[in-house]
TORKOL-402572 format. One record per atom (N, C-alpha, C): residue number from 0; atom name; y, x, z. Coordinates in steps of 0.2 Angstrom, whole numbers, plus 2048, in hexadecimal, padded with zeros to 3 digits. Atoms other than C-alpha are relative to their C-alpha. Layout:
N
resi, name, yy, xx, zz
NUM, CA, Y, X, Z
...
END
This chain:
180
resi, name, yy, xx, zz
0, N, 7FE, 7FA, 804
0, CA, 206, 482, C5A
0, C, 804, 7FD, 7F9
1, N, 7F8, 802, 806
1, CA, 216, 47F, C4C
1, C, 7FE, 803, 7FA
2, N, 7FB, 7F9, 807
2, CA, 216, 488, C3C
2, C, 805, 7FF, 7FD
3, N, 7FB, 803, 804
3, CA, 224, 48B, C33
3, C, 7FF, 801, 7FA
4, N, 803, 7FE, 807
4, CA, 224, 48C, C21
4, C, 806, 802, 7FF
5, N, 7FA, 7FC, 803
5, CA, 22E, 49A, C18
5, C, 801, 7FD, 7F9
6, N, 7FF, 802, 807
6, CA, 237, 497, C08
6, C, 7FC, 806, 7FD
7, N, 806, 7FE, 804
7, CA, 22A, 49E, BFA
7, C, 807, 806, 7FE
8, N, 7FC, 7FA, 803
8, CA, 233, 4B1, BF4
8, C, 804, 800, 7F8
9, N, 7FC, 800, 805
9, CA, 23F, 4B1, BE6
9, C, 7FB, 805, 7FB
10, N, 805, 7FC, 805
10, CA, 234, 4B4, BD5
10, C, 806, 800, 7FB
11, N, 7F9, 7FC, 802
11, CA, 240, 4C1, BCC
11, C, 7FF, 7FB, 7F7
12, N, 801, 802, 808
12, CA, 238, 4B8, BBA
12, C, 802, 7F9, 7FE
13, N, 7FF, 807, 801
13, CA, 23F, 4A6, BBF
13, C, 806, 800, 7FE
14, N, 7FB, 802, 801
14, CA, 24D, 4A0, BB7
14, C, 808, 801, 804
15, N, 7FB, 7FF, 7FB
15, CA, 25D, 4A6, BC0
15, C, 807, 7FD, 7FD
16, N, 7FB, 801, 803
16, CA, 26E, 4A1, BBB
16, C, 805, 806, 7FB
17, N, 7FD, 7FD, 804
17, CA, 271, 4B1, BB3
17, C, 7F8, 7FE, 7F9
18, N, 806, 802, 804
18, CA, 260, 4AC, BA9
18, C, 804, 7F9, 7FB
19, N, 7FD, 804, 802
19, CA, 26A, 49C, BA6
19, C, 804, 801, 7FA
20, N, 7FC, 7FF, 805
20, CA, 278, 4A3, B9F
20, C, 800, 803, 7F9
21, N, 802, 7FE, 806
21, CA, 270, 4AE, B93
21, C, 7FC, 7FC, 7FA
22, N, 800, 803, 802
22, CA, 266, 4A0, B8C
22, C, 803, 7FB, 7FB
23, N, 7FA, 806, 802
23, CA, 274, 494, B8A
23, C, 804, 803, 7FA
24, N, 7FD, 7FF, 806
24, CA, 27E, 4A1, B81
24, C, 7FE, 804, 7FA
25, N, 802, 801, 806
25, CA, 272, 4A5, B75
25, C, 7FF, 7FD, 7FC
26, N, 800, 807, 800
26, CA, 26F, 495, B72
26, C, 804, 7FC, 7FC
27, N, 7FA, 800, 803
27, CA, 27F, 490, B70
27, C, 804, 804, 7FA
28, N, 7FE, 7FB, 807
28, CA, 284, 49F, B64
28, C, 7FB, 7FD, 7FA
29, N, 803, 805, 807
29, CA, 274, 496, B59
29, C, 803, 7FD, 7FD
30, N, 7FE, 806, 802
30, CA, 27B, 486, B5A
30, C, 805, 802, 7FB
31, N, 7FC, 801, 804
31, CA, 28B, 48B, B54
31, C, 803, 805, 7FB
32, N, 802, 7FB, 808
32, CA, 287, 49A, B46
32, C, 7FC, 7FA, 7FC
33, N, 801, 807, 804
33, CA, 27C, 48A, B3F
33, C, 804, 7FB, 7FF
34, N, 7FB, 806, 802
34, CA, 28B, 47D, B3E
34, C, 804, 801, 7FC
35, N, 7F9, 7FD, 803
35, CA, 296, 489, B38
35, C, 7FE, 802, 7F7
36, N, 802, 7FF, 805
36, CA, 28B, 48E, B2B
36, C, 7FE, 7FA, 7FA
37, N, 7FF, 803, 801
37, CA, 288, 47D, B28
37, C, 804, 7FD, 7F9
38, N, 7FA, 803, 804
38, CA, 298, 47B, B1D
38, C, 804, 806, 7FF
39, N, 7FD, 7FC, 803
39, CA, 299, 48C, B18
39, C, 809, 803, 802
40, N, 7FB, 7FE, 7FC
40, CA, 2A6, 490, B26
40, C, 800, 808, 806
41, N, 7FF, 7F9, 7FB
41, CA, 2A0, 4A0, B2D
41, C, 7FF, 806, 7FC
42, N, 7FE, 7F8, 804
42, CA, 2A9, 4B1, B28
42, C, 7FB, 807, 803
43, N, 804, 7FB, 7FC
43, CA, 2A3, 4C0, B2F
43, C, 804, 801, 806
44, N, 7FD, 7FF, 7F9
44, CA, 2B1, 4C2, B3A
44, C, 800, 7FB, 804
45, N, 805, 806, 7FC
45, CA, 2AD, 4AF, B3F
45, C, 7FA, 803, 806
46, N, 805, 7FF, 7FE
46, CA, 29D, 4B6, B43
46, C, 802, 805, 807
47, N, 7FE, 7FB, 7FC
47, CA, 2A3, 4C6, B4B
47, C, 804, 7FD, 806
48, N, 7FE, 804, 7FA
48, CA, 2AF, 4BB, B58
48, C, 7FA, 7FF, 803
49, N, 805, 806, 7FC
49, CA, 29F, 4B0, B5C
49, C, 7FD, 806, 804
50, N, 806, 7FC, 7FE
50, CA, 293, 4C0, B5F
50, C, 806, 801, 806
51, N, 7FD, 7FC, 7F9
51, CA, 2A2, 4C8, B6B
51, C, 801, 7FB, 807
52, N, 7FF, 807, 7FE
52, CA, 2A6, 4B7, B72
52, C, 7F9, 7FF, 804
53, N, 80A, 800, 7FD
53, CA, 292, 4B6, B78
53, C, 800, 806, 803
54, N, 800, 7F8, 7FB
54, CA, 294, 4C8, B7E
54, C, 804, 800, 807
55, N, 7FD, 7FF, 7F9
55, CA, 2A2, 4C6, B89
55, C, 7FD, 7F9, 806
56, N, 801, 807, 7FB
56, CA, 29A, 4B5, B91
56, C, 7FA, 804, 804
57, N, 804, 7FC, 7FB
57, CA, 28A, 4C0, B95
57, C, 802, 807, 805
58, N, 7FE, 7FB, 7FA
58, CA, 294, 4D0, B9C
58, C, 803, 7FC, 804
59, N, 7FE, 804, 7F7
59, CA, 29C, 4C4, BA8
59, C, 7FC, 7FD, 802
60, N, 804, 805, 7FE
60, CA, 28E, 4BA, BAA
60, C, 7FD, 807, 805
61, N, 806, 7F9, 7FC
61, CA, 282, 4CC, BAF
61, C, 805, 804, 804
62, N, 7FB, 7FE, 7FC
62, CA, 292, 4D2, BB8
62, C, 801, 7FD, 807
63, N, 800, 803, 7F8
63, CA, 295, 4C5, BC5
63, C, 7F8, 7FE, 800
64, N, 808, 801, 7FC
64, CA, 282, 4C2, BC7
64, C, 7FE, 806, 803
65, N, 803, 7FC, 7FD
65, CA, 27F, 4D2, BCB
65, C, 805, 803, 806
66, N, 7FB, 800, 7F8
66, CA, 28F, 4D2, BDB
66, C, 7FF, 7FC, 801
67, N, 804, 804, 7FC
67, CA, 287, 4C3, BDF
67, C, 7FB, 7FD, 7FF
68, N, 806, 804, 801
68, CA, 276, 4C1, BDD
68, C, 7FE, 7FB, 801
69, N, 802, 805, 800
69, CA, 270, 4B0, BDC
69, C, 7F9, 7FD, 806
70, N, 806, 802, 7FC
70, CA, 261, 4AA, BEA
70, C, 7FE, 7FB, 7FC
71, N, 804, 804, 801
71, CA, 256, 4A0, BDF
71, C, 7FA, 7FE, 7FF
72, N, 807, 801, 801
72, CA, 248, 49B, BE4
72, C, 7FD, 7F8, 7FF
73, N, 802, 807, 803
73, CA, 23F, 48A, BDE
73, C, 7FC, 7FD, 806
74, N, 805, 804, 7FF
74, CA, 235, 47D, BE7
74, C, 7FB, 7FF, 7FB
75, N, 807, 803, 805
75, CA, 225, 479, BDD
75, C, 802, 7F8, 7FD
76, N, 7FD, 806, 801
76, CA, 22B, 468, BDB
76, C, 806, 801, 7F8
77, N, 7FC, 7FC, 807
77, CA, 239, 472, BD0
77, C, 7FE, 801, 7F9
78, N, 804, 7FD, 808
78, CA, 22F, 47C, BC6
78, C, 7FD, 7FA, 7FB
79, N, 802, 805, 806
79, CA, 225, 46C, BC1
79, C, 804, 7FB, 7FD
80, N, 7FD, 804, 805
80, CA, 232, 461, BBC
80, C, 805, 805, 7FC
81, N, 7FC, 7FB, 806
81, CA, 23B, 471, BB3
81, C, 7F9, 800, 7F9
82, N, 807, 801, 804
82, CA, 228, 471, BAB
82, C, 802, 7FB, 7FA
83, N, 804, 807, 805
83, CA, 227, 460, BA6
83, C, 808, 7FE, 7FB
84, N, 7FA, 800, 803
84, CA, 23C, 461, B9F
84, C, 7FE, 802, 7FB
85, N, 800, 7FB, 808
85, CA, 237, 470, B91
85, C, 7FA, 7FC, 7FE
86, N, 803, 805, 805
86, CA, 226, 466, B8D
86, C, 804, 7FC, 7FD
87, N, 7FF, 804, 805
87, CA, 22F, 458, B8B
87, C, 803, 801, 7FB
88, N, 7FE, 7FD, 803
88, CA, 23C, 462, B80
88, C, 800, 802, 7FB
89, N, 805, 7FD, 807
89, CA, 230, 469, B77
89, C, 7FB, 7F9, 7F9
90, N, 805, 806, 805
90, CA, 226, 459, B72
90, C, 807, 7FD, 7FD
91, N, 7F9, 803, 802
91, CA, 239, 451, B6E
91, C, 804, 802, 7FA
92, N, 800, 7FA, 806
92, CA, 23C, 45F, B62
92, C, 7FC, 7FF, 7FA
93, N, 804, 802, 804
93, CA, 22E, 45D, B59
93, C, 7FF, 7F7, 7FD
94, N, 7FD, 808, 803
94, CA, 230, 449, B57
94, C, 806, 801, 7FB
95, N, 7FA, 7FF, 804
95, CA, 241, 44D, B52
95, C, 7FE, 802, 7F8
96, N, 801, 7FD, 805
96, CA, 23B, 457, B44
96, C, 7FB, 7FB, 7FC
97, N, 804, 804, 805
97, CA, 22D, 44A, B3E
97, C, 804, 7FB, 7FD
98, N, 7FB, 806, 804
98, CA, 23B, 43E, B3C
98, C, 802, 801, 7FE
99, N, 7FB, 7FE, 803
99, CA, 245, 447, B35
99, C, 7FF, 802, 7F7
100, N, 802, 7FE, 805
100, CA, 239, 44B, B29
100, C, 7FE, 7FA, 7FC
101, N, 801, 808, 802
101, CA, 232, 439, B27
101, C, 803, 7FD, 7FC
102, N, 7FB, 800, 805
102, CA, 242, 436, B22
102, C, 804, 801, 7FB
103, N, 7FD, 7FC, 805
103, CA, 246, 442, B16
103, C, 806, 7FF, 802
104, N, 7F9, 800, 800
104, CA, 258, 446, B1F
104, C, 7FD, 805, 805
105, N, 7FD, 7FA, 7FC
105, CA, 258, 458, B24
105, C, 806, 801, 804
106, N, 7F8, 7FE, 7FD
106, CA, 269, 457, B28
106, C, 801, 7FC, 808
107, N, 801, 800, 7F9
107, CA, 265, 44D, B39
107, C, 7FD, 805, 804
108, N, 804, 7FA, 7FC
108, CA, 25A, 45B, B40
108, C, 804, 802, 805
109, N, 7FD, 7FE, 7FC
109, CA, 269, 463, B48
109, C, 802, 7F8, 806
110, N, 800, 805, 7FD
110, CA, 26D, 453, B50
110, C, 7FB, 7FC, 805
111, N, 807, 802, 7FB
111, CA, 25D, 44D, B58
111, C, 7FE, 805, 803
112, N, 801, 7FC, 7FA
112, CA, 259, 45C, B5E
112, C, 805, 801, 804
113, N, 7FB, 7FD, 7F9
113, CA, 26C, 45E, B68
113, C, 7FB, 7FA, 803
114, N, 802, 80A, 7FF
114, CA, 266, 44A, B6D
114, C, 7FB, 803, 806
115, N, 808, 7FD, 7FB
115, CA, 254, 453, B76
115, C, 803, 805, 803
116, N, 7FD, 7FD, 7FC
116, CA, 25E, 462, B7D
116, C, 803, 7FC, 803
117, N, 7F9, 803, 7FB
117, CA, 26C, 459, B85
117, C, 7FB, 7FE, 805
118, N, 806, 805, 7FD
118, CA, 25D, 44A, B8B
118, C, 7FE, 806, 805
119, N, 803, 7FA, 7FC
119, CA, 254, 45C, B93
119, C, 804, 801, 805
120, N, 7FE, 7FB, 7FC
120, CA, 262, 462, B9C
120, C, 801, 7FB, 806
121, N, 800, 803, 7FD
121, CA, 263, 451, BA6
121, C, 7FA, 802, 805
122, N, 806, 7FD, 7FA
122, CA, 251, 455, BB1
122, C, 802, 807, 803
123, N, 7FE, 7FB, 7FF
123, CA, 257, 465, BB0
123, C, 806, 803, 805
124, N, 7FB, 802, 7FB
124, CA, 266, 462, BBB
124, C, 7FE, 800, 808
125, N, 806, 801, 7F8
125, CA, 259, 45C, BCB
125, C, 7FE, 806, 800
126, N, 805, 7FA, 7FE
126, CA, 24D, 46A, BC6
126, C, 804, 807, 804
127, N, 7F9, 7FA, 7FF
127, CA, 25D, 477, BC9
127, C, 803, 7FD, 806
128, N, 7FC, 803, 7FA
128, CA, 265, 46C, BD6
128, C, 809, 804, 800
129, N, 7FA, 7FD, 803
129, CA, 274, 470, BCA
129, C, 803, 7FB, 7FC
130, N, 7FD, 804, 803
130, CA, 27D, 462, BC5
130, C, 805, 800, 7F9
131, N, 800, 7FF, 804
131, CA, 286, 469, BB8
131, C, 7FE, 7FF, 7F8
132, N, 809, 800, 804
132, CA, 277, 469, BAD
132, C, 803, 7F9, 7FC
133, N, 800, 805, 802
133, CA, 27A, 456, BAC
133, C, 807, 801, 7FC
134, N, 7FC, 801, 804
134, CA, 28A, 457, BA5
134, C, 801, 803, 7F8
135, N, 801, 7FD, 806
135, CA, 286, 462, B97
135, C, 7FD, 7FC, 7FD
136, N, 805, 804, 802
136, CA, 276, 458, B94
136, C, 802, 7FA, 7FC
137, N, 7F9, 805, 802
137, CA, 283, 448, B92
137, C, 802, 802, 7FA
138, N, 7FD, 7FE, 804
138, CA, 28E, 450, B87
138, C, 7FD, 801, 7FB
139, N, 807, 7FD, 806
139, CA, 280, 457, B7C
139, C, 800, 7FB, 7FD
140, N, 804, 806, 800
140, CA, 278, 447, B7A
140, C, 807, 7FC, 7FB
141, N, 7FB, 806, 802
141, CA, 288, 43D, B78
141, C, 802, 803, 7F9
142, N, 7FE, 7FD, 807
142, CA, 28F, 449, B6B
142, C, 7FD, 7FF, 7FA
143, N, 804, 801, 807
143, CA, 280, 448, B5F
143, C, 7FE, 7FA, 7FF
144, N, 801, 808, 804
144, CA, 27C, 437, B61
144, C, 807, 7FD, 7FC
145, N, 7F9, 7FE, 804
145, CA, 28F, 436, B5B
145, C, 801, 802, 7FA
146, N, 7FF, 7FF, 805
146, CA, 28E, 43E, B4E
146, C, 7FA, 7FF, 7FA
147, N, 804, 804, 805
147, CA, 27D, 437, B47
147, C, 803, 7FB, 7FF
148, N, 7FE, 807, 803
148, CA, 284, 428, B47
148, C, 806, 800, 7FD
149, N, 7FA, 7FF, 802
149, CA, 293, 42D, B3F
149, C, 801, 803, 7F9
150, N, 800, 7FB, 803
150, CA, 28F, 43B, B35
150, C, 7F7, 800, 7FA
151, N, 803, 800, 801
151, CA, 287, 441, B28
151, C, 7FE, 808, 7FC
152, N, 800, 7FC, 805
152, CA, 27F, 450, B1C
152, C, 803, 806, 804
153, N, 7FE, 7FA, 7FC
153, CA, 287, 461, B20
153, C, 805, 7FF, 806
154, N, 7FD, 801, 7FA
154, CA, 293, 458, B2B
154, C, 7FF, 7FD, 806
155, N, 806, 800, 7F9
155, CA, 287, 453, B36
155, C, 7FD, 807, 803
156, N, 803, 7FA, 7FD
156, CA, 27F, 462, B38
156, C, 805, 805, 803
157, N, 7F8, 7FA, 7FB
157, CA, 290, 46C, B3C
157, C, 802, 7FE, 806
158, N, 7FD, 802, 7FB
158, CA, 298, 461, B46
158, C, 7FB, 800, 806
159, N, 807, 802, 7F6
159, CA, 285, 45E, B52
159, C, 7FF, 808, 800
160, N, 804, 7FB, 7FD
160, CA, 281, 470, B52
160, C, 807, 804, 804
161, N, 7F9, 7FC, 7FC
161, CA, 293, 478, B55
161, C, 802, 7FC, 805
162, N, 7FE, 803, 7FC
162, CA, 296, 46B, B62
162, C, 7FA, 801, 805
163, N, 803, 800, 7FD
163, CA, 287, 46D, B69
163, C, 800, 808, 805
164, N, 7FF, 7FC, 7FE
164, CA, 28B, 47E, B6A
164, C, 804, 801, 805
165, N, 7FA, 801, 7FA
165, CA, 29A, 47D, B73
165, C, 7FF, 7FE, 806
166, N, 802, 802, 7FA
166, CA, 292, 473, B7F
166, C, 7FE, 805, 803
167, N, 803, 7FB, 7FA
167, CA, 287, 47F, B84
167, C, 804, 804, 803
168, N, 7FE, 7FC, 7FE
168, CA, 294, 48D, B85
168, C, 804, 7FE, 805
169, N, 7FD, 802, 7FA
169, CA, 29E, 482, B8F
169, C, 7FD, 7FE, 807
170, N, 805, 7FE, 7FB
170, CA, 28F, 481, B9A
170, C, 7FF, 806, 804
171, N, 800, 7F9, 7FE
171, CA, 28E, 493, B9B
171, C, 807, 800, 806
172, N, 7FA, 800, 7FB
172, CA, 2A1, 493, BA1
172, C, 7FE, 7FC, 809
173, N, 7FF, 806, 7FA
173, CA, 29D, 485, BAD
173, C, 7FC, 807, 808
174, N, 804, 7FD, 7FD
174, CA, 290, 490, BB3
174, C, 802, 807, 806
175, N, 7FB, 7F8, 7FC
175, CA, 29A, 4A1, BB5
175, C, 806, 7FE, 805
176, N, 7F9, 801, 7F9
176, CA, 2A9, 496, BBF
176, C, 7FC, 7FE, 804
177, N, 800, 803, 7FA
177, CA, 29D, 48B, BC9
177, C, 7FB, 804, 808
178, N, 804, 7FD, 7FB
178, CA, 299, 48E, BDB
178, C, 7FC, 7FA, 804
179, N, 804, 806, 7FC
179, CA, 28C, 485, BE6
179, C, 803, 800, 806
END
């Protein structure tokens, strides 16, 4: 006698790629309201672009996901190295910050923490079996070790958090054009 095994039922509270997207471009809108503000470069109409700019990525994003809903469902295998990514994330985070602090230089913070973002979105590429991911993660990462090494003071903070942001939001895009 054979079994076969079903694939486990799609759990509506897992991360879907419209989940994705919303994240990213909240995320992203952070990132680059903090860079900008950074050097006293965000107006109100600034502002106003960004929020509508984040608006129209999620009505498209909740748009085409709901004419083609997504089948996501995980293997176990998934969920745990999606697990052991946001730990590690979270504890990378938190280092960032005792350096940052240790060293009395606030103005890397933004920078270390793109550095452990980006790093995350590398596992997170397999866990998603969305390669994608990686090239964000890359770009994150390279960008702000760039301009740590480069930069300094509020010019560090601007250029790693608004580039960081861009990443993401060009993540988002990547997201809303790619097909599997």
């Amino acid at each position: 006698m054979t079994t076969t095994s079903q694939p486990a039922p799609p759990n509506p509270l897992w991360p879907n790629p419209l989940w994705s997207i919303a994240i990213l471009t909240g995320f992203g809108l952070w990132w680059i309201i903090m860079g900008l503000n950074a050097i006293s470069a965000l107006s109100l109409s600034g502002l106003l672009a960004l929020l509508a700019t984040a608006t129209l990525m999620l009505a498209t994003g909740w748009q085409r996901f709901l004419r083609h809903p997504p089948a996501t469902p995980r293997p176990p295998a998934n969920l745990r190295l999606y697990k052991q990514a946001v730990l590690a994330e979270i504890f990378g985070i938190l280092l960032a910050l005792i350096a940052a602090s240790l060293l009395q230089r606030p103005d890397i913070i933004p920078a270390l923490i793109g550095i452990v973002v980006g790093l995350h979105f590398l596992p997170l590429a397999r866990a998603f079996s969305y390669p994608p991911h990686r090239v964000t993660g890359w770009a994150m990462t390279a960008l702000c070790l760039t301009a740590l090494a480069c930069l300094s003071g509020p010019t560090l903070i601007a250029v790693s958090a608004t580039g960081s942001g861009i990443v993401l939001w060009l993540s988002v895009m990547t997201t809303l054009l790619y097909r599997r």
